[in-house]
N, C-alpha and C positions, 0 to 999 in steps of 0.2 A: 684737514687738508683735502681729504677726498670727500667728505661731503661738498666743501667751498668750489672744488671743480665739477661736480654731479650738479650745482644750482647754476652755476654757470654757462653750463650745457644746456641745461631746461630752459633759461634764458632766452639762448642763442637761437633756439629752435622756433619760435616765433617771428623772427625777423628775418630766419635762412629763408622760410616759408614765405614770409612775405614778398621779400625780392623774386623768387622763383615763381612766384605767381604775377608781378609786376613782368617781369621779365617774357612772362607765356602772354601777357597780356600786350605786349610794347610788339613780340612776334606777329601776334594775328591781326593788331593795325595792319605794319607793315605792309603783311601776304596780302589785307585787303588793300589797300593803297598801290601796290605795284601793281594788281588786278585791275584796277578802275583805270590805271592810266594805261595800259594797254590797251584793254578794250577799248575807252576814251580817242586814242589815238589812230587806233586801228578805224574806228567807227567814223571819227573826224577825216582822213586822209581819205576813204572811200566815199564822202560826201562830197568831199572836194574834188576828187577827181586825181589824186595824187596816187592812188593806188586805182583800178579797174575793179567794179566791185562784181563783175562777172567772172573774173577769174577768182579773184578772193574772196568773196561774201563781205558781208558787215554786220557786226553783232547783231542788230535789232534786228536783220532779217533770217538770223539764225535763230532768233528765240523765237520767230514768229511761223518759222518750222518745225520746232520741236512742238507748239503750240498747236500748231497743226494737224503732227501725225496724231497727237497726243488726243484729239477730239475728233478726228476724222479718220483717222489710220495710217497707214501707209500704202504702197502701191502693191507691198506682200500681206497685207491682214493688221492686224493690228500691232503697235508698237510693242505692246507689254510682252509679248507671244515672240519680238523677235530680239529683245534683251529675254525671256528665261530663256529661248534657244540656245543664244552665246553664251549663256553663265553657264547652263547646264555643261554644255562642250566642255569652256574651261575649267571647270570644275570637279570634272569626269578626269581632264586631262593632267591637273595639276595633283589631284591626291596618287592617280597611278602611278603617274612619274616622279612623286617626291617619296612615294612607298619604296618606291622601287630602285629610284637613289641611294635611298638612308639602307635601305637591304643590302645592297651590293658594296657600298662605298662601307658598311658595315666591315661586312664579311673579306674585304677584301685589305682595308685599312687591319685587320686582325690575322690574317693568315697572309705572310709575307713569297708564300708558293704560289696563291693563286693573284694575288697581284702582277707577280712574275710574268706569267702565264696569259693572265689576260689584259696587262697590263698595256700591249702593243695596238690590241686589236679595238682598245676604248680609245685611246690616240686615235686611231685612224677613223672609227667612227665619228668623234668628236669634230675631226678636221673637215668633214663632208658638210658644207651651207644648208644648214637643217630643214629652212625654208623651200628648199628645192626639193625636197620630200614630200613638202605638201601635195605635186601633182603624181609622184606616182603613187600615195596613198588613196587619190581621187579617183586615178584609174583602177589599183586594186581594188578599194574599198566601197567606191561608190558613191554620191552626192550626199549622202544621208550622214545622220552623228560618226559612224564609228574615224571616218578619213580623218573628219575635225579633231576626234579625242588621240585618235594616232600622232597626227604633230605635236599638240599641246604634250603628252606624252614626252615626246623625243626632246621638243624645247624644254622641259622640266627638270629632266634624268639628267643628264650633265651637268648642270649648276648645282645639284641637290649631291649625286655623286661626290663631286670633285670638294666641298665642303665638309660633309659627312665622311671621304676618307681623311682626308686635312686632318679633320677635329680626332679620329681615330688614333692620326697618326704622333697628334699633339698630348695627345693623354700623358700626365704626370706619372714617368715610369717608377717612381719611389712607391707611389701608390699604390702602383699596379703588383708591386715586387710587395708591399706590406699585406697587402690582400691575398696575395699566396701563399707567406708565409704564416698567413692567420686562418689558414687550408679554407680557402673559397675556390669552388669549381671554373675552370674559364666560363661557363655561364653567370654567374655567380659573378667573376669579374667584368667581364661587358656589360650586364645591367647594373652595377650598381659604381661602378667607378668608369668604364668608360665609356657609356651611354652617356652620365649627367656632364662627364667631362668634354662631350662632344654637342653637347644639344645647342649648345650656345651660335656653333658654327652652321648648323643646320635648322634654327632659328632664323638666322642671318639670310640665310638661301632662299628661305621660304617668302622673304620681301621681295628679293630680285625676278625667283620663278613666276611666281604667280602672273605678272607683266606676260613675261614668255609664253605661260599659258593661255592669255587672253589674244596674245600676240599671234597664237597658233593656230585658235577659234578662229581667228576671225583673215587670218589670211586663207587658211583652206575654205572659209566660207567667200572668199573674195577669189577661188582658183574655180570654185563649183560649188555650188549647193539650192537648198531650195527654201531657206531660211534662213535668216539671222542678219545682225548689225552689219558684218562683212557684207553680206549679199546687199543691205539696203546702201551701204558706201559706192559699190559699185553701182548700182541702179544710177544711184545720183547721177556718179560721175560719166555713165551712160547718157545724160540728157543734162552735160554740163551742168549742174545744180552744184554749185558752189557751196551755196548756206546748206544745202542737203547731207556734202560731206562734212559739213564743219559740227554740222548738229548732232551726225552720228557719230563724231571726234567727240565731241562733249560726252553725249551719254555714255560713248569706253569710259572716257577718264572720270565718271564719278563713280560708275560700276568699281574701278581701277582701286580709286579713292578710301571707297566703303571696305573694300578688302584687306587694304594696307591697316586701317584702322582695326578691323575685326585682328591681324595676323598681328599687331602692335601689344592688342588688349591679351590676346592667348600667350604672347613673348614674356609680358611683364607678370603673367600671373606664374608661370611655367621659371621664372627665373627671379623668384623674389628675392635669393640666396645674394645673387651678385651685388656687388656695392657698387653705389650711386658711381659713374662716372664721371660728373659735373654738368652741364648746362647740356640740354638736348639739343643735336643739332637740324634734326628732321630728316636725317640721313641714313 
């Protein structure tokens, strides 16, 4: 009987495989097909005069600006020079802030005193429009990286925070109680039952943040700076260039894109443990 259901299984597995591959395959039509008729439409409507393609650009004339700066530069130096500026910011910004998160949202989700304690004062931090930081990091800090790594920071620290204690807070206290009776030190218990039991939530953050972080780059470089994607959005929109903003709209979102991907492939290596939830929903 248990072999007859073990062939059964080995069976199954062939065909589960293949629908989940059909299915990722029927996905990426789709995403490209709703693509083309956007742009399609957007491209047609500005041809015809149904939208103003001074105000909104039009695809071909967006790609024929990134083509541009792409061979001839930009009005700041060259293109490549002002996506690593932005990545570096972000990048600077998101591991401080997600360190720094997962540390406190740690320690705080674990000692129910100093939650207590500072429990009010992250509240109210939290409640302050982060983005309105940008300028006075700009006046203390200056044009230069550190203002930009400041926001992305502060955008980061809250989502990664509020997650990382969550996941603390959600730890399986059976566990927690069998690990002490099995004499493990509270070191001893945080890394090995309620680290793994929280990573999943902190995991989860690090797709949302990272947005934040880029979102942080590139408004402080859009409040003052003297580089980056930010600065060249503004330039554009300094001399009405429409397709200018739109093309450094693009280049965020594949920078954006490649990240989610890279933080997807680190999720699924880091969590091979969890079982399949069913169909992915891109979310």
């Amino acid at each position: 009987m248990t072999e007859a259901r073990i062939t059964q299984a080995e069976a199954a597995a062939p065909a589960a495989a293949e629908r989940l591959a059909r299915r990722r395959r029927l996905v990426a039509v789709l995403q490209i097909a709703v693509l083309v008729v956007v742009l399609g439409a957007w491209e047609l409507c500005s041809r015809t005069g149904i939208v103003d393609p001074f105000f909104f650009g039009m695809p071909s004339e967006v790609v024929q600006q990134i083509r541009t700066w792409i061979a001839e530069g930009t009005s700041l130096g060259p293109l490549w020079v002002q996506v690593l500026v932005t990545l570096e910011e972000t990048l600077l910004g998101f591991a401080i802030g997600a360190l720094l998160g997962v540390l406190f949202g740690v320690a705080l989700g674990r000692n129910q005193l100093l939650a207590d304690v500072f429990g009010i004062y992250i509240k109210i931090a939290n409640s302050i429009p982060r983005v309105v930081l940008g300028s006075i990091f700009v006046i203390a800090l200056g044009l230069g990286m550190p203002s930009k790594v400041a926001l992305g920071v502060v955008m980061v620290f809250f989502v990664v925070f509020g997650n990382a204690f969550q996941g603390v807070r959600e730890a399986d206290r059976n566990l927690i109680a069998n690990a002490r009776i099995l004499g493990a030190s509270p070191r001893q218990v945080t890394w090995s039952v309620i680290m793994p039991s929280a990573l999943g939530w902190i995991l989860a953050s690090l797709h949302v943040s990272f947005g934040f972080a880029l979102v942080g780059a590139v408004v402080g470089e859009f409040l003052g700076a003297r580089q980056g994607i930010g600065l060249l959005i503004a330039t554009a929109q300094g001399a009405f260039n429409a397709n200018g903003v739109f093309a450094a709209m693009f280049i965020l979102a594949v920078v954006a894109l490649a990240a989610e991907s890279l933080i997807t492939l680190v999720e699924n290596r880091l969590l091979k443990w969890r079982p399949n939830q069913g169909p992915e929903t891109g979310f």
